[in-house]
N, C-alpha and C positions, 0 to 999 in steps of 0.2 A: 504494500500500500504506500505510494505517493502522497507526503506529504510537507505541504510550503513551513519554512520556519522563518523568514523573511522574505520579504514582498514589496519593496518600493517604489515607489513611481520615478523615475528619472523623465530629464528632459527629449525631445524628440520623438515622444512615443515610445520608448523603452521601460523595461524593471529590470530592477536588481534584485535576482530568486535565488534566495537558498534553499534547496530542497534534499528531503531525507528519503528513502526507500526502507519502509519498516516491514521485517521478517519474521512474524510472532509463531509461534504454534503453542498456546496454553501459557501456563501459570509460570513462572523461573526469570533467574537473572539477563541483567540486560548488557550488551556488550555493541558498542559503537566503534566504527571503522569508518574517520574524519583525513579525507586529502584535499590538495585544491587550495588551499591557505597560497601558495607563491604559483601564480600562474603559467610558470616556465618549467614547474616542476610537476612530471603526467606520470612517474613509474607506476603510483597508488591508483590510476584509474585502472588500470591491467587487474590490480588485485581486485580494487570494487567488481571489475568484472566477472572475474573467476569466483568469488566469492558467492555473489548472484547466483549464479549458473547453478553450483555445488549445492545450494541452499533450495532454492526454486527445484529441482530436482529428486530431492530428496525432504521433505518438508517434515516428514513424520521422525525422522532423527535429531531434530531441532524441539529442544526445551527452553522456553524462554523466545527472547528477542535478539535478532539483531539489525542492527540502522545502519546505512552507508549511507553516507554524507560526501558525495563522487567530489563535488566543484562547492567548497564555500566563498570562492574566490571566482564566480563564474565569468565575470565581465577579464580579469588579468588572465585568466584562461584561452578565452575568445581570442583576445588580440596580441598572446604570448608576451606578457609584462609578468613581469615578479610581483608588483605591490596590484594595487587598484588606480586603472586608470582613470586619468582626469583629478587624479587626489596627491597622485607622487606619495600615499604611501602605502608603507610595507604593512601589510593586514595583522601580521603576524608582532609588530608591536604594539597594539590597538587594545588587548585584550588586561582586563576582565571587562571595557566599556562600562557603559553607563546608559541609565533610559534617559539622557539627555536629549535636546533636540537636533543631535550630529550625528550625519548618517552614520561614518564609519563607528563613533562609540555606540549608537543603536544597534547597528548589524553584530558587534563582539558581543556586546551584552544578552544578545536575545542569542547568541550560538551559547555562549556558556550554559545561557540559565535552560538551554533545552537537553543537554550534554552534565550537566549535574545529576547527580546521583546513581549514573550507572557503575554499573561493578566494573568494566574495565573499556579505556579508551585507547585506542589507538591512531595516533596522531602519524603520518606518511607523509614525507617528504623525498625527495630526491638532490643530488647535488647541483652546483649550477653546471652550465655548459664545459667549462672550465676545465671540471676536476670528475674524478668517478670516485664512488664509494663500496667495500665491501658492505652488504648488509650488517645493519648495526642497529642497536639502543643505546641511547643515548639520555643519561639522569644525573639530574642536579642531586649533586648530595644530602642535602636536605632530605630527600624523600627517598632513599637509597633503599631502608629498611622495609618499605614497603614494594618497590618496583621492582629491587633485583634479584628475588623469586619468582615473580611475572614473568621478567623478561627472560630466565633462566628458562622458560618455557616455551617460547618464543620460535623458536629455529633458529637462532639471529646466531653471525658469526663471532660478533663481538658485545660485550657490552661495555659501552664506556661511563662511566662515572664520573662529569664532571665537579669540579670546585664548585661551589658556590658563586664565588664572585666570577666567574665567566658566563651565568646565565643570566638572561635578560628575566625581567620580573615581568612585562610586559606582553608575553607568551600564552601560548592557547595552554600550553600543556603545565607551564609555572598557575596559574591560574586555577586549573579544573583540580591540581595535583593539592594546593591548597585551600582548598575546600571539602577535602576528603574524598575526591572522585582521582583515581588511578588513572592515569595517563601515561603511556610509552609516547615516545618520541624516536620513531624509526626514520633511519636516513638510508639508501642507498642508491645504485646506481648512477646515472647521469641525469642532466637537466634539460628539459626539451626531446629526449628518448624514451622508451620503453625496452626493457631488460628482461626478458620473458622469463629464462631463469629465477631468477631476484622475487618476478611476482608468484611465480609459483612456492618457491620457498617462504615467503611471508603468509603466500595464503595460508598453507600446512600448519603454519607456526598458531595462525589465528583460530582454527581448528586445533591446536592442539589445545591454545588456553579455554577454549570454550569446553574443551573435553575436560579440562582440569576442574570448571568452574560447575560440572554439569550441565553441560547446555546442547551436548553433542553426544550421540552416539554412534556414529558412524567409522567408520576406517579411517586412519591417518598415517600418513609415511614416517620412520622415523626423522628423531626429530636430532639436529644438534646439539651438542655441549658448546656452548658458548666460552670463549674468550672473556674473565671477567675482570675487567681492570680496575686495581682501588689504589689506593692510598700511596706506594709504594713504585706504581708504573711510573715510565714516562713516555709523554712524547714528545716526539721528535719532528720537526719543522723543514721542511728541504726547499730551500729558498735558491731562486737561478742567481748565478754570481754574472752572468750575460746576458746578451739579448740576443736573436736568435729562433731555428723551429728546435722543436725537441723529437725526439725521438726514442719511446720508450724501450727498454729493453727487460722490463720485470710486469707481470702482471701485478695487478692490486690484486691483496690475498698472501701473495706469496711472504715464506721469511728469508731476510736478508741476514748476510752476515757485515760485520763493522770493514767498512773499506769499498763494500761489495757495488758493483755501477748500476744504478736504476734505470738511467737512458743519459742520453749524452744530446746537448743543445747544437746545431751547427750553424754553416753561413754557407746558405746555397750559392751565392753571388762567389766566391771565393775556393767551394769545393774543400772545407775546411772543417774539423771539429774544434768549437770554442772551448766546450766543456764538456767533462763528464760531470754528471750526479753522481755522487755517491752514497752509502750508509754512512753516517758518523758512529752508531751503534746498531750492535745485533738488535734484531726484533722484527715486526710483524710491519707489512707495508700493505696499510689498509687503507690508506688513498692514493692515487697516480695523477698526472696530468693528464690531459684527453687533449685540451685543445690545446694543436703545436704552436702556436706563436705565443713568444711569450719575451717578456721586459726583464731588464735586471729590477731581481724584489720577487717575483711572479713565483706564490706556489708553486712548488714540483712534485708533493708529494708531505704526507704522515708515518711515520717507523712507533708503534708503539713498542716499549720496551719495556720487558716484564721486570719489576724487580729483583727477581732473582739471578738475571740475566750477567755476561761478563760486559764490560764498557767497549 
């Protein structure tokens, strides 16, 4: 069942529709699956789809609810912008909003207050153009104690645990998370792509939490042991020392050893390598660059490095 959660009238003859697809079968918990927030970023429509499909198909396996929430960002969708256009901004620091009379704090506030109280959220994003990501959770510490058992669940390749102070308060999932409602924050893949891989693995995973939660009975693949990073990790930042294309020589995924070359930047005008990338430490290279041109400064890449790891 199709149903609007906001509805505004814009100029020209237009609305701005945020709409939900709700998946009931009886009485039981309720689990949401929210993508669309950065309109550049589409890996999570693959999942909403597969998701649908598995559910619609199988109806009588399903205890409880679940909502997919495809595009709450439908307009940066349509015209491939990351924020909301015509606003310049980023949707995704708007939130918890307010019933103010401003669209963008109406639009957050009426997504939270619809996305409160369910047992668990799932918030999908992808990377931008730029960079690719292994599948991942990603949780402020603050809320560690309760998410990374969830995400333990997950399929996810990694779970990262940020600080505190690197997360924006301002967030769909900083928001939902405190107010008592569970929210993962999944990132993977590329920006402006679909990763078919990637969404099949997340769907599994969402299936598997809904198995955890009782909400499933159906078959599910096994699942991962996730990567879980605390207190102790590091990461590692691979920044070009040129400018230059790049050219990768490691998948994201893969582990590197200290020294080891992740891709090397060149000058095609010249027939020349400027640089190689390297590992500065062993560990886990769980973002790459995607897109080759690139400035001195320009991302190249994330090495997490376990604690226990040699330097």
């Amino acid at each position: 069942m199709v149903e609007d959660i906001v509805s505004i009238r814009l100029p020209v003859d237009e609305t701005f529709r945020i709409r939900k697809n709700v998946i009931r079968n009886g009485a039981g918990k309720r689990l949401c699956v929210v993508t669309g927030i950065h309109g550049d970023e589409l890996e999570g429509q693959y999942v909403c789809f597969l998701l649908n499909c598995i559910l619609n198909q199988n109806p009588e396996l399903l205890h409880g609810s679940v909502e997919i929430y495809p595009a709450v960002n439908p307009l940066g969708i349509g015209s491939i912008e990351r924020g909301i256009p015509g606003f310049d901004i980023d949707m995704n620091r708007t939130f918890p909003g307010s019933d103010a009379d401003v669209m963008t704090e109406s639009i957050a506030h009426a997504l939270v207050d619809d996305l409160a109280g369910a047992d668990a959220v799932f918030d999908i994003h992808a990377s931008n153009i730029f960079l690719t990501e292994i599948p991942q959770v990603r949780i402020n510490e603050l809320h560690r104690d309760t998410l990374v058992p969830l995400a333990r669940q997950a399929n996810m390749d990694l779970v990262w645990v940020h600080a505190n102070s690197t997360v924006l308060e301002s967030t769909l999932a900083y928001s939902l998370n405190s107010i008592g409602t569970p929210c993962l924050v999944v990132e993977m893949g590329v920006g402006m792509r679909l990763t078919g891989e990637y969404g099949e693995q997340l769907t599994n995973g969402i299936l598997n939490v809904m198995k955890q939660l009782g909400m499933w009975d159906g078959e599910i693949a096994s699942v991962k042991t996730p990567i879980v990073s605390d207190g102790q990790d590091e990461v590692i930042f691979l920044n070009a020392q040129s400018s230059g294309m790049f050219m990768k020589t490691k998948r994201h995924g893969s582990w590197v050893g200290k020294g080891e070359t992740v891709g090397y930047v060149f000058d095609p005008f010249e027939g020349k390598v400027v640089e190689y990338v390297t590992a500065a430490k062993s560990g886990l290279l769980f973002t790459i660059r995607e897109y080759p041109l690139v400035d001195k400064g320009s991302l190249m890449g994330r090495i997490l490095v376990r604690g226990t790891e040699e330097a």
